[in-house]
One Martini backbone bead per residue (centre of mass of N, CA, C, O) as a GRO file, in nm:
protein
   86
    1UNK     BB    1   0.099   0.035   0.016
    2UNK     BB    2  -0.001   0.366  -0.019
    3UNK     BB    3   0.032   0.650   0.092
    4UNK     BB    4  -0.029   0.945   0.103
    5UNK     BB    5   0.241   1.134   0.181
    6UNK     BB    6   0.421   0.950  -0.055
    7UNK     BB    7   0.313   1.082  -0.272
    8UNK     BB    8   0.361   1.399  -0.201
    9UNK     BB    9   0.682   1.309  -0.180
   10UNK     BB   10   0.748   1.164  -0.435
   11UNK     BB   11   0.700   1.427  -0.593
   12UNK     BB   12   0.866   1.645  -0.412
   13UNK     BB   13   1.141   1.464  -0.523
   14UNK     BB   14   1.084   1.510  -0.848
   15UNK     BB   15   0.943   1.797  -0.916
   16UNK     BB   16   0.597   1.757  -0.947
   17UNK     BB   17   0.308   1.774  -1.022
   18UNK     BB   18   0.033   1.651  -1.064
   19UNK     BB   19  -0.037   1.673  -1.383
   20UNK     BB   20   0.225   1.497  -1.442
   21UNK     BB   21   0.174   1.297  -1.315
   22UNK     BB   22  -0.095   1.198  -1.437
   23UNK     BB   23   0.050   1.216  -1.717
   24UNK     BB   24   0.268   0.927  -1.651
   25UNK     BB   25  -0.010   0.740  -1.565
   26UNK     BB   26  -0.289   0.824  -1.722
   27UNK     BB   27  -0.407   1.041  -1.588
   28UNK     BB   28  -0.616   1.275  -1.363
   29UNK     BB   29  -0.637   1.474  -1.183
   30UNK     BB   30  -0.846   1.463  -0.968
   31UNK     BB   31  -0.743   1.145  -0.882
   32UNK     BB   32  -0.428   1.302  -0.776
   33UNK     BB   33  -0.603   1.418  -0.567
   34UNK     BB   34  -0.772   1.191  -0.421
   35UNK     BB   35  -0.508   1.054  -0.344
   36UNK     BB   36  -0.403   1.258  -0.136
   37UNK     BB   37  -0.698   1.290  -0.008
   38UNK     BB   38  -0.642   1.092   0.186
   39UNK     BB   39  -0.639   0.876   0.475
   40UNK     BB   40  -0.341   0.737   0.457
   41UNK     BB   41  -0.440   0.506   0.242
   42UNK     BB   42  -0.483   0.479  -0.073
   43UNK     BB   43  -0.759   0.544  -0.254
   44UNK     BB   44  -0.881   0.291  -0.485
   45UNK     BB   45  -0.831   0.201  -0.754
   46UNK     BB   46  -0.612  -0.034  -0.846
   47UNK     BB   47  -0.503   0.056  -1.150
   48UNK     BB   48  -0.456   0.312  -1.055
   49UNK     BB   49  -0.239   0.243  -0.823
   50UNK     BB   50  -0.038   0.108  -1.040
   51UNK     BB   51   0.047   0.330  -1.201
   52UNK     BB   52   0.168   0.498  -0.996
   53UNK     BB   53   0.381   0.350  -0.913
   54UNK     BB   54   0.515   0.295  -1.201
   55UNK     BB   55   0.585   0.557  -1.254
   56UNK     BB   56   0.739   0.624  -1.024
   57UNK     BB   57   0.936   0.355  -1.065
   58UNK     BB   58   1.024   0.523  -1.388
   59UNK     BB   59   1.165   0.783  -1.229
   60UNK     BB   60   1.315   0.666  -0.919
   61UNK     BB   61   1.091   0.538  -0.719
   62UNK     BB   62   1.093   0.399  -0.367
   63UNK     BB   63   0.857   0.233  -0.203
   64UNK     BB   64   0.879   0.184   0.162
   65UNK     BB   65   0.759  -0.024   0.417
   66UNK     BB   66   0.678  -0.122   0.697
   67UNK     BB   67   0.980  -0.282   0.790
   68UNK     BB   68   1.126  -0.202   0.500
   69UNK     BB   69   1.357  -0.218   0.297
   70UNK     BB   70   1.630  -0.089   0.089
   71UNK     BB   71   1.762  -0.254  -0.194
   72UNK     BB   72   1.833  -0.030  -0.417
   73UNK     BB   73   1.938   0.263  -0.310
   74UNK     BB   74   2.000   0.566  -0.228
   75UNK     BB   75   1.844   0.858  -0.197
   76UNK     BB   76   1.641   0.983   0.105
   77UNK     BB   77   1.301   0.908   0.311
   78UNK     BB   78   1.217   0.836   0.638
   79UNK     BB   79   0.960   0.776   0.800
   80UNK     BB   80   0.913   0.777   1.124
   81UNK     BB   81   0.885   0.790   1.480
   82UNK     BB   82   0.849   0.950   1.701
   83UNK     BB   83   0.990   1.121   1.994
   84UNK     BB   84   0.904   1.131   2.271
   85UNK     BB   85   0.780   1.394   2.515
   86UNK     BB   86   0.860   1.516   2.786
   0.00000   0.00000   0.00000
């Protein structure tokens, strides 16, 4: 699964717009409109998740899950649990 949060990460690290990704994906922009306002998981078509997903890994990104390695190496970000606050 990809969240919403990884989506927007994703763009963010690429510097493209929705409307690019939506062109790269084959997609409408409000497609990945409403798939960034999810909340946690990307909720959607299939499909339509499979394409996005595609796209960005032949852009260069690498989507991590959690408690899962990167193993192809490469510059990134990876959201963490924050540390308990005193």
């Amino acid at each position: 699964m990809i969240t919403a949060s990884q989506l927007r990460a994703a763009r963010a690290l690429l510097g493209i717009d929705q409307k690019t990704l939506a062109e790269l994906a084959g997609l409408s922009v409000p497609t990945i409109q409403r798939m960034e306002a999810s909340d946690g998981n990307v909720r959607g078509v299939v499909e339509s998740l499979t394409r996005v997903v595609e796209a960005l890994d032949l852009a260069g990104i690498e989507l991590i899950g959690d408690n899962a390695q990167s193993v192809v190496g490469g510059r990134g970000v990876r959201l963490k649990a924050p540390a308990p606050r005193p």
